[in-house]
C-alpha positions as CSV (number, residue, x, y, z in Angstrom):
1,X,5.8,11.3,-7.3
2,X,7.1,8.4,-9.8
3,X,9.7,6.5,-7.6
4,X,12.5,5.3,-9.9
5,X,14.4,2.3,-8.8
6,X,17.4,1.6,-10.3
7,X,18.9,-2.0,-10.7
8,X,22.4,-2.7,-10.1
9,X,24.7,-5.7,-10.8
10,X,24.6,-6.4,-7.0
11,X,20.5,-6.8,-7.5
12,X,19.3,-10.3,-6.4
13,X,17.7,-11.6,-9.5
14,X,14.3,-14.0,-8.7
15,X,14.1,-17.3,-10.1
16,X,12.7,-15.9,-13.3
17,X,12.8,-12.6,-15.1
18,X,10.0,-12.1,-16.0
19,X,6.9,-11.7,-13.2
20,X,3.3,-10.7,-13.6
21,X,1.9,-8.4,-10.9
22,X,-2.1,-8.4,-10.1
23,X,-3.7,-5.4,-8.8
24,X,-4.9,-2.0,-8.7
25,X,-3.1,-1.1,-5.2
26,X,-0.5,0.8,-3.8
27,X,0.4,-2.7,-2.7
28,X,0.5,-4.0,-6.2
29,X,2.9,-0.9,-7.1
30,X,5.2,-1.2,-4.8
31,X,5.4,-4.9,-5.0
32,X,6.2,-4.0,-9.0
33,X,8.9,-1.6,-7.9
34,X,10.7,-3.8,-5.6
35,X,10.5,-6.5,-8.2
36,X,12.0,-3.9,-11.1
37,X,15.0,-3.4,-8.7
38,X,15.3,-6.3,-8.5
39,X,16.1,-7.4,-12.0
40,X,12.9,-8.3,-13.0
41,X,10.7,-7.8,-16.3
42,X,7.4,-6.9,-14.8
43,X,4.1,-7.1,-16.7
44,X,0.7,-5.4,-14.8
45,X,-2.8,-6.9,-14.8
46,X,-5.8,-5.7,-13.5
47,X,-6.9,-6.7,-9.9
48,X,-9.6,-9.3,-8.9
49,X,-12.2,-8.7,-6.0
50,X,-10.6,-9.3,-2.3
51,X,-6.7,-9.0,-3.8
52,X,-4.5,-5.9,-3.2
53,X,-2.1,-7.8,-5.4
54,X,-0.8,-11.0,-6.8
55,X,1.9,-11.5,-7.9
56,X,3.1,-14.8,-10.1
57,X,7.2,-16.1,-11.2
58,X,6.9,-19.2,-12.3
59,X,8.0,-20.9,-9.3
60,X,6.8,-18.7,-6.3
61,X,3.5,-16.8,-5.8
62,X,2.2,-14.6,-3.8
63,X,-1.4,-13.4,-3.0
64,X,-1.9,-9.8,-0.7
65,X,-6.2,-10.0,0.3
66,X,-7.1,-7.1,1.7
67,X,-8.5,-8.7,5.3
68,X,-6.3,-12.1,5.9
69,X,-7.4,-14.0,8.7
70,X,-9.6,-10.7,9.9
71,X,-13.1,-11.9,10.3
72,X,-16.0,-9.4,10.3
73,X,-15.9,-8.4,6.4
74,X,-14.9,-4.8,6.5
75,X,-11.5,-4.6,6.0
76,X,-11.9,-3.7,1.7
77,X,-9.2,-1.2,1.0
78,X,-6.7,1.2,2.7
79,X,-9.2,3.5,4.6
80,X,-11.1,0.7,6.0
81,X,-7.6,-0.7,7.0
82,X,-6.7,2.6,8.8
83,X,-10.3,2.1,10.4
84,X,-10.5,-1.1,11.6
85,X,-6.9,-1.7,12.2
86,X,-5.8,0.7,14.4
87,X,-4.2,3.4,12.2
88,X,-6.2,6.1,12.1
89,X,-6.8,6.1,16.1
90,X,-3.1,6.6,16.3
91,X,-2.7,8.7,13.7
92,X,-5.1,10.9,15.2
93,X,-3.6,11.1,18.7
94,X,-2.1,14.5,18.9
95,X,-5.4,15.6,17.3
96,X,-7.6,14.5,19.7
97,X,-10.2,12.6,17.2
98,X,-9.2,9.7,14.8
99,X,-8.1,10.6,11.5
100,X,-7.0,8.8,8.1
101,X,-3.2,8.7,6.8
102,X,-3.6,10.6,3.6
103,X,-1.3,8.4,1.8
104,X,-1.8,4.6,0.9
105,X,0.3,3.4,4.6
106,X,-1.2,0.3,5.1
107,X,-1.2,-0.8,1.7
108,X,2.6,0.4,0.8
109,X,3.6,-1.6,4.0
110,X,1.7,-4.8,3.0
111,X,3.9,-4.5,-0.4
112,X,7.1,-4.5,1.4
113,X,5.9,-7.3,3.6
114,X,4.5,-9.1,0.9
115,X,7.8,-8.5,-1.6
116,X,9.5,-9.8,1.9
117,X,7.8,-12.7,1.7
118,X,8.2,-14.0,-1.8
119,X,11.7,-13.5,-1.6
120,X,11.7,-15.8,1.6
121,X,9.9,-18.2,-0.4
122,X,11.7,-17.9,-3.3
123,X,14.6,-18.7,-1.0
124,X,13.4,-21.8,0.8
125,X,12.0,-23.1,-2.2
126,X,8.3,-22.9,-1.6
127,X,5.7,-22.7,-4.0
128,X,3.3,-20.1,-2.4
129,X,3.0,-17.2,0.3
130,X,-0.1,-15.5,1.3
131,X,-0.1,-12.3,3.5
132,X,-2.9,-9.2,4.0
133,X,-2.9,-5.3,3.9
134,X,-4.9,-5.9,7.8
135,X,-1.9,-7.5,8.9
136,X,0.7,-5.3,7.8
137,X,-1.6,-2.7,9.3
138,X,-1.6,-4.3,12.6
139,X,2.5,-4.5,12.1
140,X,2.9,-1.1,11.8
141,X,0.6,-0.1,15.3
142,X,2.4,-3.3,17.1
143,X,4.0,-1.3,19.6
144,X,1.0,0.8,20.7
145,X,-1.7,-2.0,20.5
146,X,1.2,-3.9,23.0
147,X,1.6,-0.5,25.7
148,X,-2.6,-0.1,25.6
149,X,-2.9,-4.3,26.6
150,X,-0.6,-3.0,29.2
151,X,-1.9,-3.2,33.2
152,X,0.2,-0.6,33.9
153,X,-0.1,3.1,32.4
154,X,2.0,5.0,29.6
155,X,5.2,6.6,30.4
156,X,3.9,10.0,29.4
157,X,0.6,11.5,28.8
158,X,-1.4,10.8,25.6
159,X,-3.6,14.3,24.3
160,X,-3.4,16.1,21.9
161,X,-0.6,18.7,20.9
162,X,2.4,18.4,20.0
163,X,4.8,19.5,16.9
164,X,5.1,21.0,14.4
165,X,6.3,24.5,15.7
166,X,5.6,27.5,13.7
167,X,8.2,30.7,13.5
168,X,7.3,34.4,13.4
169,X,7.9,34.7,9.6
170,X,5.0,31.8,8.9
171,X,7.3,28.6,9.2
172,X,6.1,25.1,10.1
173,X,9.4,23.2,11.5
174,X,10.3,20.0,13.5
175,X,12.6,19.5,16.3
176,X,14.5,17.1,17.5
177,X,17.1,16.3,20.9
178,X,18.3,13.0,22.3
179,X,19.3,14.8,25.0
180,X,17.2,16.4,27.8
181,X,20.7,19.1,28.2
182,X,19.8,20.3,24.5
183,X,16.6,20.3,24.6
184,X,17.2,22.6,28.3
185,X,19.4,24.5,26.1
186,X,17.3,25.3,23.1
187,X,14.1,26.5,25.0
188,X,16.7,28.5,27.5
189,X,17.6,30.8,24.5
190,X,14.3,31.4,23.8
191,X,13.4,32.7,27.0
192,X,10.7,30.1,28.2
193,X,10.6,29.7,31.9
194,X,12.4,26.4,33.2
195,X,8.9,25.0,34.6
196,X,7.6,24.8,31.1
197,X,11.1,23.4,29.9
198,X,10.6,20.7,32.2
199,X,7.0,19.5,31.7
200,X,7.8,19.6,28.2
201,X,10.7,16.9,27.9
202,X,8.7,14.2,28.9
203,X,6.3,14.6,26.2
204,X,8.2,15.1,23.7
205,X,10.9,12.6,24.8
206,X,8.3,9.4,24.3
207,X,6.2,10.8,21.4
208,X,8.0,8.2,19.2
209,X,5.9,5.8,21.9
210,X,2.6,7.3,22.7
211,X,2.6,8.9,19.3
212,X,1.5,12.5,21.3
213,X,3.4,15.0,22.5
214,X,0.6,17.3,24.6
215,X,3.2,19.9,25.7
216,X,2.9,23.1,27.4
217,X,2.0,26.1,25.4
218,X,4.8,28.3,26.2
219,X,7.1,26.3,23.9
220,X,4.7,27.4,20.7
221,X,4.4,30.6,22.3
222,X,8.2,31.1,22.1
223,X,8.8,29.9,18.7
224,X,6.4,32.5,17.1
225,X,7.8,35.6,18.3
226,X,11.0,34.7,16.3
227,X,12.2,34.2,12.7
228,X,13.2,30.8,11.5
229,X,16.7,32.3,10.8
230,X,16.2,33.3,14.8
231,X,15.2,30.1,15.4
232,X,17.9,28.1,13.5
233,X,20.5,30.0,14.8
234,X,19.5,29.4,18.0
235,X,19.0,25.3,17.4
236,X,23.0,25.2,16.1
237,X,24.3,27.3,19.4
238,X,22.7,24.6,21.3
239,X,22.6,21.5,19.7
240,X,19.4,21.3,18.4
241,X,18.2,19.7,15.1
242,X,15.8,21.7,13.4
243,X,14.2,21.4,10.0
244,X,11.5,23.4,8.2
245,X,8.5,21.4,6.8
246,X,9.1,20.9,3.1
247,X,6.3,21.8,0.5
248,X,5.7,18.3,-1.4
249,X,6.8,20.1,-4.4
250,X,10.0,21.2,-3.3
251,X,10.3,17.5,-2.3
252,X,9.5,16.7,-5.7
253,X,11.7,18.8,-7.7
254,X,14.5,17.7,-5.7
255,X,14.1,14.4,-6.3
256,X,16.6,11.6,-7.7
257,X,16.3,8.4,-8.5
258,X,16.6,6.3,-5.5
259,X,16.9,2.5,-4.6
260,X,14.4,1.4,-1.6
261,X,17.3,-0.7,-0.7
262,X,21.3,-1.3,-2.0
263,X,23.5,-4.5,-2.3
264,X,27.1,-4.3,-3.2
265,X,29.2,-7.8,-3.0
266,X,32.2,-7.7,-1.1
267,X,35.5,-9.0,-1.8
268,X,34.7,-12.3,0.1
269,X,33.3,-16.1,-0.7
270,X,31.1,-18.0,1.0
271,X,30.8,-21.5,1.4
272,X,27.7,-21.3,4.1
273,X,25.2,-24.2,3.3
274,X,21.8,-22.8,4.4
275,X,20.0,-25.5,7.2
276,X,17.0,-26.4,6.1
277,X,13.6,-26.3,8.7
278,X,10.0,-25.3,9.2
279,X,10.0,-21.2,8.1
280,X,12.3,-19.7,5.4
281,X,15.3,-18.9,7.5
282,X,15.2,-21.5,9.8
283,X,18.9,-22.6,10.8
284,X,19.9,-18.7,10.1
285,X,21.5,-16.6,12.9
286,X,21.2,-13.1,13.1
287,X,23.4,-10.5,15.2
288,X,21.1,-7.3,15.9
289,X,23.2,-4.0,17.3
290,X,19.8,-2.2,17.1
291,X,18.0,0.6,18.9
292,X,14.2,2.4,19.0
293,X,12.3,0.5,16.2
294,X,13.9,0.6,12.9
295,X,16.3,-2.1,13.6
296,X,15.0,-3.8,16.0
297,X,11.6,-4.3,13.4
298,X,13.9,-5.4,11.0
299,X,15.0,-8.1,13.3
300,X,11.6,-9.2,14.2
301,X,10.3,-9.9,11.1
302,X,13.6,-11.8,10.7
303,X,12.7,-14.1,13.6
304,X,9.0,-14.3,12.3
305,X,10.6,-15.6,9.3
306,X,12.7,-18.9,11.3
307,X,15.6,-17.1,12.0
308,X,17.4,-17.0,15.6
309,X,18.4,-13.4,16.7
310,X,21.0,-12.5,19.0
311,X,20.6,-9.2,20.3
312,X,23.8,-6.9,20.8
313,X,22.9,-4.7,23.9
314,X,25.0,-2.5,26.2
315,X,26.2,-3.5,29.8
316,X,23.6,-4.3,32.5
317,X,20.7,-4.6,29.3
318,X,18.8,-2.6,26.9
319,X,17.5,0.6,29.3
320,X,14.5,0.0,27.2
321,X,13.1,-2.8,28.8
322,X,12.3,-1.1,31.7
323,X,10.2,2.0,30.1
324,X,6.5,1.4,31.0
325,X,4.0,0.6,30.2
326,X,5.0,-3.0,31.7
327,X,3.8,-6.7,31.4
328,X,5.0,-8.2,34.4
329,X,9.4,-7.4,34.2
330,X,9.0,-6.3,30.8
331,X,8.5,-3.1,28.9
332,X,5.1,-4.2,26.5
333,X,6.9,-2.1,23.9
334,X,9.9,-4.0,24.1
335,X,8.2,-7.1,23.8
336,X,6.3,-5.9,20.7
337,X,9.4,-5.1,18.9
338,X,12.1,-8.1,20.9
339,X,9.6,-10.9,21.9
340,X,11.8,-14.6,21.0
341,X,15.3,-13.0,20.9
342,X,18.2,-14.0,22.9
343,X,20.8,-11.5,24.3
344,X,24.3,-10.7,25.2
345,X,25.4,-7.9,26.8
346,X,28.7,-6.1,25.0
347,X,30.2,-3.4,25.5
348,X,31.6,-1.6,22.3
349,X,33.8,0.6,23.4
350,X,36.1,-2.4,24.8
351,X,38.8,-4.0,22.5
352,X,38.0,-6.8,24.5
353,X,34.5,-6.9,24.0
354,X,34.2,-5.9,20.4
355,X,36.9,-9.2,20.1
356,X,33.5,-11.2,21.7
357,X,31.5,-9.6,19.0
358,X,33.8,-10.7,16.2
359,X,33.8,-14.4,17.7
360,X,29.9,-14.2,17.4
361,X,29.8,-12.5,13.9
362,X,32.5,-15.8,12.9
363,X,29.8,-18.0,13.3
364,X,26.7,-15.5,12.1
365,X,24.6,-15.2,9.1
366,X,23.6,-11.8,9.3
367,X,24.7,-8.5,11.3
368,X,22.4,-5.8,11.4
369,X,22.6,-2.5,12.7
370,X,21.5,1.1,12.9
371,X,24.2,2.7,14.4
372,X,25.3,6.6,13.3
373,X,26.3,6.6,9.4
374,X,30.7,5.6,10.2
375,X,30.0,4.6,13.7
376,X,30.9,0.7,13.1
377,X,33.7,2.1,10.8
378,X,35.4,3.6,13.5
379,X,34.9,1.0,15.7
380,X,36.3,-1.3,13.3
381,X,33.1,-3.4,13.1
382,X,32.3,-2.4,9.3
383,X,31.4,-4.6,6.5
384,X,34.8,-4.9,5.2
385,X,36.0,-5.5,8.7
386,X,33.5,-8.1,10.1
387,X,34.0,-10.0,6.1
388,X,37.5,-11.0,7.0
389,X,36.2,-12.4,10.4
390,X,32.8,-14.4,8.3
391,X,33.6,-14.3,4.5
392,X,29.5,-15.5,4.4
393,X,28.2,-12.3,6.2
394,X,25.4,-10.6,5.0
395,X,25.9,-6.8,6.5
396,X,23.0,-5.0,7.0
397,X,23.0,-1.1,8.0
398,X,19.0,0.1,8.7
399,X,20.0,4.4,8.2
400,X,18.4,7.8,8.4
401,X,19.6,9.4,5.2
402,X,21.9,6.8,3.2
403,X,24.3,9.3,3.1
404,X,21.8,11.2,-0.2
405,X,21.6,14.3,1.6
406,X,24.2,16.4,2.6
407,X,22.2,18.9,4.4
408,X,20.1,16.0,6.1
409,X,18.6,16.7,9.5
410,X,18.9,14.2,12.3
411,X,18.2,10.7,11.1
412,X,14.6,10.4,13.3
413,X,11.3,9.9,12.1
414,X,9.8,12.8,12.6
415,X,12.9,15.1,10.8
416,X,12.2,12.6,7.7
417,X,9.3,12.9,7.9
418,X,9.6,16.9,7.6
419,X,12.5,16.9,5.4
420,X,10.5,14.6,2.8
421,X,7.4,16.5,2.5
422,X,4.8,14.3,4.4
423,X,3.6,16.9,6.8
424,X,1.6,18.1,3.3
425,X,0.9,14.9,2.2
426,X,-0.6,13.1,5.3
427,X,-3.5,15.4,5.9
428,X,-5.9,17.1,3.7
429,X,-6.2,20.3,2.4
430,X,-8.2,22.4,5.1
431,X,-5.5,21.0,7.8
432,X,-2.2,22.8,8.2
433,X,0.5,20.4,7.2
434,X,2.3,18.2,10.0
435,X,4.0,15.1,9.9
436,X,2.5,12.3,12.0
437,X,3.7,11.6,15.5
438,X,2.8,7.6,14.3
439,X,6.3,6.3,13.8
440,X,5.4,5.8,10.2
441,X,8.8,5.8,8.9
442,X,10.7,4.3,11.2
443,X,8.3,1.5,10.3
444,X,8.5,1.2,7.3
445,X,12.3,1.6,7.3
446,X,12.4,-1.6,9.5
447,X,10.2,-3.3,7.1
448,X,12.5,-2.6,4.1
449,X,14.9,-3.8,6.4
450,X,13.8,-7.2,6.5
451,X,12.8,-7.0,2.8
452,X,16.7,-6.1,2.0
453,X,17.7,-9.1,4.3
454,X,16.2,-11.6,2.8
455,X,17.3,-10.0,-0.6
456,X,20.6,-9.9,0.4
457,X,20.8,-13.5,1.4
458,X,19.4,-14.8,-1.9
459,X,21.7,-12.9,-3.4
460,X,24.4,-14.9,-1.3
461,X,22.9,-18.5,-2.2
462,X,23.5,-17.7,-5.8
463,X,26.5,-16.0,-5.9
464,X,28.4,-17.3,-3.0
465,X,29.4,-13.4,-2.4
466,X,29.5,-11.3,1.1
467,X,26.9,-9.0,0.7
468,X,26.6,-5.1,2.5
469,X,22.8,-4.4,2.4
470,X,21.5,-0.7,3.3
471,X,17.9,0.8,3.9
472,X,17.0,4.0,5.2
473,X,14.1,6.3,6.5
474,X,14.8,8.6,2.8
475,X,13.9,5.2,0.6
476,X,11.4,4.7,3.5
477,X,9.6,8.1,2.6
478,X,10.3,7.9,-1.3
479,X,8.4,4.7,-1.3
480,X,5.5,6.1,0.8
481,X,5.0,9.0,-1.6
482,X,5.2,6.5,-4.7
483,X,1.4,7.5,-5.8
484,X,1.6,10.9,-4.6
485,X,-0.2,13.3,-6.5
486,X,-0.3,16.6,-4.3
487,X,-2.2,17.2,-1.4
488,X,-5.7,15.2,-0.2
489,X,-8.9,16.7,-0.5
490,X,-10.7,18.9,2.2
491,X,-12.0,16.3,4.4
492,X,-10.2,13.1,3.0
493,X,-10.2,10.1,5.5
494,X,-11.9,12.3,8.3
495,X,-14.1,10.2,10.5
496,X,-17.3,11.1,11.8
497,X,-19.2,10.6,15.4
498,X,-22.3,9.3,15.4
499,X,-24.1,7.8,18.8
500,X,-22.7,4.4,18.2
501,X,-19.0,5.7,18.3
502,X,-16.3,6.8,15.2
503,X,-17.1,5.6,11.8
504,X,-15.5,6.1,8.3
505,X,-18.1,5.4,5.5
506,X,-20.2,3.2,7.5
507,X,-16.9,1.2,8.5
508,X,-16.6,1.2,12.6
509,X,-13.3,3.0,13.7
510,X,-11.2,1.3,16.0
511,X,-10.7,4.2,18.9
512,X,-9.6,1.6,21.7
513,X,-6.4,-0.4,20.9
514,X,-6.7,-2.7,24.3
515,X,-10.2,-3.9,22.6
516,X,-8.2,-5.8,19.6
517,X,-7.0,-8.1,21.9
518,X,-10.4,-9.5,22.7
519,X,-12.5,-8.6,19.4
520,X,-13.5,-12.0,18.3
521,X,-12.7,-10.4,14.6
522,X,-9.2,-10.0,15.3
523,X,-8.7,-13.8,17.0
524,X,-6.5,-15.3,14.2
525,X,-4.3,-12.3,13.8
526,X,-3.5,-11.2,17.4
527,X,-2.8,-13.0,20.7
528,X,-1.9,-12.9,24.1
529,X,1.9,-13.7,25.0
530,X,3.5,-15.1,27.8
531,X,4.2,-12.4,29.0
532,X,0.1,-11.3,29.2
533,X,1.5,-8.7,26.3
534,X,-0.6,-8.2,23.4
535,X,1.2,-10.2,20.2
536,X,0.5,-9.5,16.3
537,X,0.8,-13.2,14.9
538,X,3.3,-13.8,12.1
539,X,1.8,-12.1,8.6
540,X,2.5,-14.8,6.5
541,X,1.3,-18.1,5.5
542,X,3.8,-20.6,3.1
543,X,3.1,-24.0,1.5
């Protein structure tokens, strides 16, 4: 799929117009794709040995090696990224084996964190940024490498099963409930006794954490003894979201240009003097109404960057914090995702507490959410509300759809994932299709999150303008699919076992996520916390 990105008059232009872009990646494309929407004239150069990309403005560059601070000599492109990194054991959860993304994941991420750090750069006046396709692929398995350096054990099981479901007439679909009452409704209509309705929710509830969903058979059972009409009638009497998995080249021909991320200026000046300090947004404050990962990521990377985040959580705390696997009082997957953030506790369905939230947006930088598209409209916390209260606010909305579909599923990972075509893309040929149960998009969407941040406040430096900034799972799975060419090989990315363990072209697969944590290769790239949680170290290094 070519990705088309088209500029606007809200686009942050760099410091120059004219870049060069070194490399031969999927890192060096998108990095040349987020540049182009950005304004910029970009000219393409082959790649040198040990760079996914460089990339060169004049003022700022920025080198992506393939390992970073890894030590060991094997991390040399995307599949032994997958292998060594932790992706492919992940990926290949709800398999049972390890198995390789069969798109570019690690590399497309290390892109977006690498455009994210240029920009920072570029913003804080420094000369030079270094980051690595290993760490971005230890970013996007954060969570789970934090739950397996757990003492305590997962939430839910971890085996193999899971979605997609497949209907009488030969349909692959995905599924989705936030709400054990629809999901008891759904599986109700189909007949499927309430023991199995019950063993299933768990499962599936926490497959966005374990990334498996080893559920009981009589779910799959049910499904094929209707049509998907059946079936779809059946989700919308109950509440269900369903979606059918789209062909890639349905996908395809559908397709229209989209932006990996928006700006529009709003009718407001600023006068904010950005403090100076040690990181690129040192002295910045940013208000995070965030929930799950997509968010919350964006925040993090936000925080890695200098800046102080404030999360916005509901009376008596995020429930999330208590969700095992636990270090110590805290949820390991919290901390993976929240680590370094303060808190307050507001309650947004109060006047009186979404007055509190206004008094801390006055004296804010950023506001980032990922409410329900309208939700902070209603609740009069929308861009051109919270402007009037902070004419310097960068407004940041992290979405499922950006409003580009109107017959968009639920805005979850897994339903993108469907509704984009990746269930074909991710495996090869001689696999039936199915979208991942790695949270790869809501990932990614978090990293374009923090890429559309720091965008967003360059933009405000130079223009003195409010800015409303959005990202979205869609652009997310557009950006993904940006050197898509149809459907892997039979057998792409497939590990083999020998009798020294999983390996992938003579490259040793990572198939125990607690062991990272005390691989001597891994030692400048992942630590221990204070909380005895598993930590990926900040991915980028400025001068």
């Amino acid at each position: 799929m070519t990705l088309h990105l088209a500029r606007t008059s809200a686009d942050p232009p760099p410091r120059t117009t004219e870049v060069t872009v070194r490399g031969d990646s999927a890192t060096a494309d998108v990095l040349s794709a987020l540049l182009h929407q950005s304004g910029a004239t970009v000219s393409r150069f082959p790649g040198v040995d040990g760079e996914a990309a460089h990339v060169g403005t004049g003022g700022t560059e920025l080198t992506v090696s393939w390992a970073g601070p890894l030590h060991g000599g094997e991390v040399v492109d995307e599949a032994s990224a997958q292998a060594v990194c932790g992706p492919m054991h992940v990926h290949g959860r709800s398999t049972g084996a390890p198995a390789g993304l069969g798109l570019d994941y690690c590399a497309t991420a290390a892109g977006v964190v690498g455009g994210t750090g240029l920009l920072a750069a570029v913003l804080a006046g420094r000369s030079e940024v270094t980051t690595s396709v290993a760490q971005a692929a230890l970013l996007t398995v954060s969570q789970y490498l934090a739950a397996a350096g757990a003492p305590e054990g997962e939430a839910a099981p971890i085996g193999p099963g899971g979605p997609p479901f497949r209907s009488e007439d030969g349909v692959l679909f995905e599924i989705e409930a936030l709400d054990p009452a629809v999901w008891q409704a759904f599986w109700a209509r189909l007949d499927v006794p309430a023991r199995a309705i019950g063993a299933g929710w768990r499962p599936f509830q926490f497959r966005y954490a374990t990334a498996a969903a080893p559920l009981p058979p009589e779910l799959h059972e049910a499904t094929t003894t209707r049509t998907f009409a059946e079936l779809t009638a059946h989700a919308d009497a109950s509440g269900m979201s369903i979606c059918e998995l789209y062909p890639y080249a349905r996908r395809q021909a559908e397709f229209v240009p989209l932006p990996a991320w928006e700006l529009s200026t709003l009718d407001a000046s600023s006068d904010r003097v950005r403090p100076g300090g040690d990181l690129p947004l040192s002295g910045l404050v940013v208000l995070e109404a965030g929930r799950r990962v997509q968010a919350p990521l964006a925040a993090h990377l936000l925080r890695l960057l200098g800046a102080d985040v404030i999360r916005i959580e509901p009376p008596g705390g995020d429930p999330l914090r208590g969700v095992p696997p636990m270090c110590g009082e805290m949820s390991a997957r919290w901390l993976a995702l929240n680590r370094g953030k303060s808190a307050v506790e507001i309650d947004i369905k109060d006047p009186r507490d979404r007055d509190r939230l206004r008094e801390l947006v006055r004296t804010a930088d950023v506001f980032l959410h990922n409410w329900a598209p309208g939700k902070a409209e209603q609740l009069g916390l929308g861009a051109h509300d919270l402007v009037v209260v902070n004419p310097s606010l960068v407004f940041v909305h992290t979405s499922g759809w950006a409003d580009r579909l109107p017959d968009a599923p639920m805005g979850t990972d897994f339903m993108a994932q469907a509704r984009t075509g990746l269930g074909e893309l991710l495996r090869p040929s001689d696999e039936p299709p199915a979208p991942s149960l790695m949270t790869l998009l809501d990932v990614l969407g978090g990293l374009l999150g923090a890429h559309a941040t720091v965008a967003a406040l360059l933009h405000r430096e130079r223009t003195g303008r409010a800015i409303r900034c959005e990202s979205s799972l869609l652009a997310a799975a557009d950006l993904l699919q940006l050197g898509a060419k149809g459907r892997p090989a039979p057998g792409f990315r497939r590990p083999a076992r020998g009798t020294g363990g999983w390996r992938h072209e003579g490259v040793p697969v990572t198939d125990d996520l607690a062991a990272i944590v005390t691989d001597p290769r891994f030692a400048d790239a992942v630590a221990i916390d204070t909380d005895r949680c598993p930590e990926v170290l900040t991915p980028w290094r400025f001068r």
